[in-house]
Backbone as a chain_set.jsonl record, in Angstrom:
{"seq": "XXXXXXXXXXXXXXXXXXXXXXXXXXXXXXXXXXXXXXXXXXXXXXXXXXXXXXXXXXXXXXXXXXXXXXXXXXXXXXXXXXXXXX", "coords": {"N": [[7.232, 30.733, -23.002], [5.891, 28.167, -21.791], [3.712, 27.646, -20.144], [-0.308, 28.207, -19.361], [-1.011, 31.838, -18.221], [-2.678, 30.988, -14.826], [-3.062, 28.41, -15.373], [-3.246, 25.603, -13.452], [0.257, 23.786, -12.809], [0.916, 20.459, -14.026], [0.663, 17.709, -11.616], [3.167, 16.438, -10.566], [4.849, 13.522, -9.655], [6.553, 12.277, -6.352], [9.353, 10.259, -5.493], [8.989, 9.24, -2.007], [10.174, 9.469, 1.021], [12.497, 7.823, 2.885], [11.591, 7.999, 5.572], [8.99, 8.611, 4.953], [7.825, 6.323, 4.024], [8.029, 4.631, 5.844], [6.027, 5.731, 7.777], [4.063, 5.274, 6.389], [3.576, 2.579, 5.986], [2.888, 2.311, 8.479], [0.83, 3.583, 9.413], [-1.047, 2.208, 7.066], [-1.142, -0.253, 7.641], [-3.357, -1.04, 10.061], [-5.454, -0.5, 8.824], [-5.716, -2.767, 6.48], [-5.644, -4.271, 8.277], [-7.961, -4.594, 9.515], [-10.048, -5.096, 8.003], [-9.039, -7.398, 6.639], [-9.654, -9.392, 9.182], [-12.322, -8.776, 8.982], [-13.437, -9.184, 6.305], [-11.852, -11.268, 5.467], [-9.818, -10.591, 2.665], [-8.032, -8.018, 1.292], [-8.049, -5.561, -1.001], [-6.477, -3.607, -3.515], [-5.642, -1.077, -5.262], [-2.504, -0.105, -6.647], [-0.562, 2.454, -8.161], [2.328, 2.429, -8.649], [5.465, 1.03, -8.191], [6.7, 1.405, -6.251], [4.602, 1.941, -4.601], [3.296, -0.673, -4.201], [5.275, -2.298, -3.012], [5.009, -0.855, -0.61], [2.631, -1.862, 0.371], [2.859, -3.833, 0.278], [4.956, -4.256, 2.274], [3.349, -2.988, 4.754], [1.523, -5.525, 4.607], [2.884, -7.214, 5.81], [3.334, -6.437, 8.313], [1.151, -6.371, 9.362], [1.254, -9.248, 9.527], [2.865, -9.485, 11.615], [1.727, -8.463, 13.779], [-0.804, -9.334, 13.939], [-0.198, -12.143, 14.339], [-0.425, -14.424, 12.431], [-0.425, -15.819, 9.535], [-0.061, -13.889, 6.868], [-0.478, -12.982, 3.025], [0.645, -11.31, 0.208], [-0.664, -10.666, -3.212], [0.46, -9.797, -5.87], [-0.211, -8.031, -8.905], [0.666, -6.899, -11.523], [-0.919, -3.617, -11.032], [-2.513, -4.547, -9.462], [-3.085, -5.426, -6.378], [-3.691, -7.843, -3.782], [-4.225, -8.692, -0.494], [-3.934, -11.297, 1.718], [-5.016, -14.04, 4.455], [-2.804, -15.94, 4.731], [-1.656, -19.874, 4.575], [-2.042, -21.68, 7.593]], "CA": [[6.566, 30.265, -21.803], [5.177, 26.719, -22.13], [2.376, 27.436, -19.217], [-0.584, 29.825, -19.596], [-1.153, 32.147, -16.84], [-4.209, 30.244, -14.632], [-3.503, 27.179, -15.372], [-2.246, 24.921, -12.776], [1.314, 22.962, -13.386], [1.067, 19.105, -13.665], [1.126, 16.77, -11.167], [4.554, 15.422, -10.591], [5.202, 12.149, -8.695], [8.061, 12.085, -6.336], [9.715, 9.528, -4.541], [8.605, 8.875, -0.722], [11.378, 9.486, 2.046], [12.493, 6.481, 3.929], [10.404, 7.876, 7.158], [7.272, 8.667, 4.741], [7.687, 5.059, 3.798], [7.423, 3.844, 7.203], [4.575, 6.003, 8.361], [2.466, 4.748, 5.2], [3.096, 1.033, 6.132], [2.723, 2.003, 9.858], [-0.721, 3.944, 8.55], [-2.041, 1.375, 6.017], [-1.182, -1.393, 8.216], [-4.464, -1.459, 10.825], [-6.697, -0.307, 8.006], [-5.218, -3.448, 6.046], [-5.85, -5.712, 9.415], [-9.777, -4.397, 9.58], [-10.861, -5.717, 6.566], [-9.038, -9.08, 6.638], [-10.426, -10.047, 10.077], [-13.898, -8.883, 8.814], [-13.906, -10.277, 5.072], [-10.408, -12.413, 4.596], [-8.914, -10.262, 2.0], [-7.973, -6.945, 1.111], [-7.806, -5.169, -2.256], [-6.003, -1.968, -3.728], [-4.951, -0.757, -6.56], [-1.392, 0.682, -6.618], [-0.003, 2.589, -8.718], [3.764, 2.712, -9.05], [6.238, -0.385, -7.942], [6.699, 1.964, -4.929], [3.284, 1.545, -3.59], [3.109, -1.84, -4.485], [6.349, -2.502, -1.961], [4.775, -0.066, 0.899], [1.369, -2.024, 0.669], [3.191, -5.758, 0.829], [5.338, -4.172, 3.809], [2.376, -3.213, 5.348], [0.85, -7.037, 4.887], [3.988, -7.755, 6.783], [3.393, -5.576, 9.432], [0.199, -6.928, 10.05], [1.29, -10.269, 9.868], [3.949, -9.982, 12.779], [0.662, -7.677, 14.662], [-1.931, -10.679, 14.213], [0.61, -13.257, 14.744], [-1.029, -15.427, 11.366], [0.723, -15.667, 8.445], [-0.621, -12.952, 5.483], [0.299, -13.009, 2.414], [0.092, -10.31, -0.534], [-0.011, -11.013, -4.642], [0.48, -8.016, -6.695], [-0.387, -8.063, -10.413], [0.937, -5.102, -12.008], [-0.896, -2.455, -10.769], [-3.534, -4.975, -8.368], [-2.671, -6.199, -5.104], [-4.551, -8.572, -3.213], [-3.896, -9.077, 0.867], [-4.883, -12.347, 2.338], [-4.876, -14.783, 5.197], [-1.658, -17.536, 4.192], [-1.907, -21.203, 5.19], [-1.168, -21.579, 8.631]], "C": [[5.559, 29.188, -22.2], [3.621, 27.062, -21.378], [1.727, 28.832, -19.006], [-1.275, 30.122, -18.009], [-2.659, 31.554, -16.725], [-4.294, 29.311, -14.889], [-2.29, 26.421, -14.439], [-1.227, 23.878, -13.155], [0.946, 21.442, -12.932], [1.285, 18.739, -12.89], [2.451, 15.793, -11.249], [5.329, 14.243, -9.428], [6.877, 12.452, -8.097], [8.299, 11.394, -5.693], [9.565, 9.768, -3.093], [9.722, 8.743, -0.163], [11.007, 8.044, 2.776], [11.391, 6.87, 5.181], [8.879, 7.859, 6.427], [6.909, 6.954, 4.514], [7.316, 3.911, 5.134], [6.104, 4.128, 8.103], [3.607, 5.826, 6.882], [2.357, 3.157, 5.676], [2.667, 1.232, 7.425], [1.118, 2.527, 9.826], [-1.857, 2.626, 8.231], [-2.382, 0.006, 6.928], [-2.577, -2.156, 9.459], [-5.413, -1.463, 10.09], [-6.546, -1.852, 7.214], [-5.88, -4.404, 7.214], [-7.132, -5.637, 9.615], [-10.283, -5.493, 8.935], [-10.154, -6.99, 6.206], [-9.635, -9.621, 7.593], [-12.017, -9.337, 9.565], [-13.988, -9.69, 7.54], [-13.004, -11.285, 4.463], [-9.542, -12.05, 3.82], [-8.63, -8.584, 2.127], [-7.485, -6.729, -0.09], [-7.356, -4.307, -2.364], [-5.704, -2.434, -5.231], [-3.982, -0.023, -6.356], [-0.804, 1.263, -7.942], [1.517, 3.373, -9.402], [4.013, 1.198, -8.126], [6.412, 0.317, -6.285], [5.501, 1.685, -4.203], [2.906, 0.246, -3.361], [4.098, -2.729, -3.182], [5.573, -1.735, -0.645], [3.48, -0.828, 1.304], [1.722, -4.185, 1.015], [3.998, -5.573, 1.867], [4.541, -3.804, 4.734], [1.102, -5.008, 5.782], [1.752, -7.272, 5.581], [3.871, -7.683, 8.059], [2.28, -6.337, 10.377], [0.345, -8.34, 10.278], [1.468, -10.904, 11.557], [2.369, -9.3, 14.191], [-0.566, -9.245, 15.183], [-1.454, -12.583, 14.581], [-0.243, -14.52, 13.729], [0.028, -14.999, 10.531], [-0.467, -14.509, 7.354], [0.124, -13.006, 4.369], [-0.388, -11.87, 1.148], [0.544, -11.014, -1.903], [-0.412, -9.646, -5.17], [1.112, -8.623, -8.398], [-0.57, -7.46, -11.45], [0.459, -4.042, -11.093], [-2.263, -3.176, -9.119], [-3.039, -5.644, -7.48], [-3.653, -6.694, -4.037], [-4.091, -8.98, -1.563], [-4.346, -9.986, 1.339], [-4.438, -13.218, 3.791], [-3.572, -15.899, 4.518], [-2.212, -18.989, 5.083], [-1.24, -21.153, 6.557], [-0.812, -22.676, 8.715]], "O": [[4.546, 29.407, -22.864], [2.557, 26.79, -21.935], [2.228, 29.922, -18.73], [-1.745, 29.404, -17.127], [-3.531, 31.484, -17.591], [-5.421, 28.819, -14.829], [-1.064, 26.496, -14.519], [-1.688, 22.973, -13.851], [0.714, 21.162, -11.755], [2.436, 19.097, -12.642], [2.619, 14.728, -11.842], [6.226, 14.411, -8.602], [7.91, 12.7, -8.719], [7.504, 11.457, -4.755], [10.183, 10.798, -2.823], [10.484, 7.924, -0.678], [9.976, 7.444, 3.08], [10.531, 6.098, 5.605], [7.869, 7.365, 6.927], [5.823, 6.469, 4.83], [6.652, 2.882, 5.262], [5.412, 3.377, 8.79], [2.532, 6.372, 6.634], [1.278, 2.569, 5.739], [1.936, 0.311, 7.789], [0.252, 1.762, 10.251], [-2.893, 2.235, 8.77], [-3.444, -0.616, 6.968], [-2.738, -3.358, 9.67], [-6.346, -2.227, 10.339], [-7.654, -2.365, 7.369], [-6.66, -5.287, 6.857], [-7.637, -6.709, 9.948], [-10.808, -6.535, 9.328], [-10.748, -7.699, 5.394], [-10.366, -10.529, 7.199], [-12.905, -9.811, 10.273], [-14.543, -10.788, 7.581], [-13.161, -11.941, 3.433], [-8.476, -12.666, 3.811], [-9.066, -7.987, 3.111], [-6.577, -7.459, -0.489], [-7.519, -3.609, -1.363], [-5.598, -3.441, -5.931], [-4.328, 1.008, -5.78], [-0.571, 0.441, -8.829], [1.733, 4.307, -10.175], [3.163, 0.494, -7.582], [6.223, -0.368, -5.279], [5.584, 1.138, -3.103], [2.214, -0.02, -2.378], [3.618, -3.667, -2.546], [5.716, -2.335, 0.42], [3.078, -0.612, 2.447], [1.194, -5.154, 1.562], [4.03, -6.534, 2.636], [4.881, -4.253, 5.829], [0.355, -5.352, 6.698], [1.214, -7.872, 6.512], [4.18, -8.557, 8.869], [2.36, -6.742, 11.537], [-0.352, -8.813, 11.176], [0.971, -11.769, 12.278], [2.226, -9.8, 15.307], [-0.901, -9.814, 16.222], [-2.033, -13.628, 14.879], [-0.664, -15.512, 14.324], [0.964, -14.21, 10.665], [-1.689, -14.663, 7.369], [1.346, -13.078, 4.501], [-1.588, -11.604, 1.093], [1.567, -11.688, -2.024], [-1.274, -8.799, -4.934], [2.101, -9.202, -8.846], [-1.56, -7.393, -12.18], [1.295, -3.514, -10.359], [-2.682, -2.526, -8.161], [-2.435, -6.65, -7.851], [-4.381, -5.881, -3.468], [-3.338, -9.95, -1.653], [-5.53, -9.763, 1.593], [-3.314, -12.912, 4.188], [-3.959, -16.661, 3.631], [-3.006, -19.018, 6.023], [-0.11, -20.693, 6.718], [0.012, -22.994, 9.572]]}, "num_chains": 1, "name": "protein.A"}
């Protein structure tokens, strides 16, 4: 027996269902639109390629919402949300 009694088992990451994937961008997506119309950008830190995709389909989301262009750069594990050139 690898695990001693009382101690809780690791944290194990698991892939996000297509619907959880849509209620995280449909989620993230107003919190995401706050904080560009108050300071211009938005920051996170993601970490997996999965979150990194749910947090630039969320800039999307808000794009088509605010009718501007947004645009997201993601740099490994940092992703940046911003206003695009209109």
């Amino acid at each position: 027996m690898s695990q001693h009694f009382g101690v809780p088992p690791a944290p194990r990451r698991t892939p996000l269902t297509a619907e959880e994937k849509v209620r995280g961008e449909a989620a993230f997506a107003p919190l995401v639109a706050e904080h560009l119309l108050a300071g211009g950008r938005f920051r996170i830190t993601a970490d997996t390629p999965e979150m990194v995709e749910l947090f630039q389909n969320a800039a999307r989301r808000v794009s088509d919402s605010l009718q501007r262009p947004v645009v997201s750069y993601a740099n490994g594990r940092d992703i940046v949300i911003t206003f695009g050139e209109d």
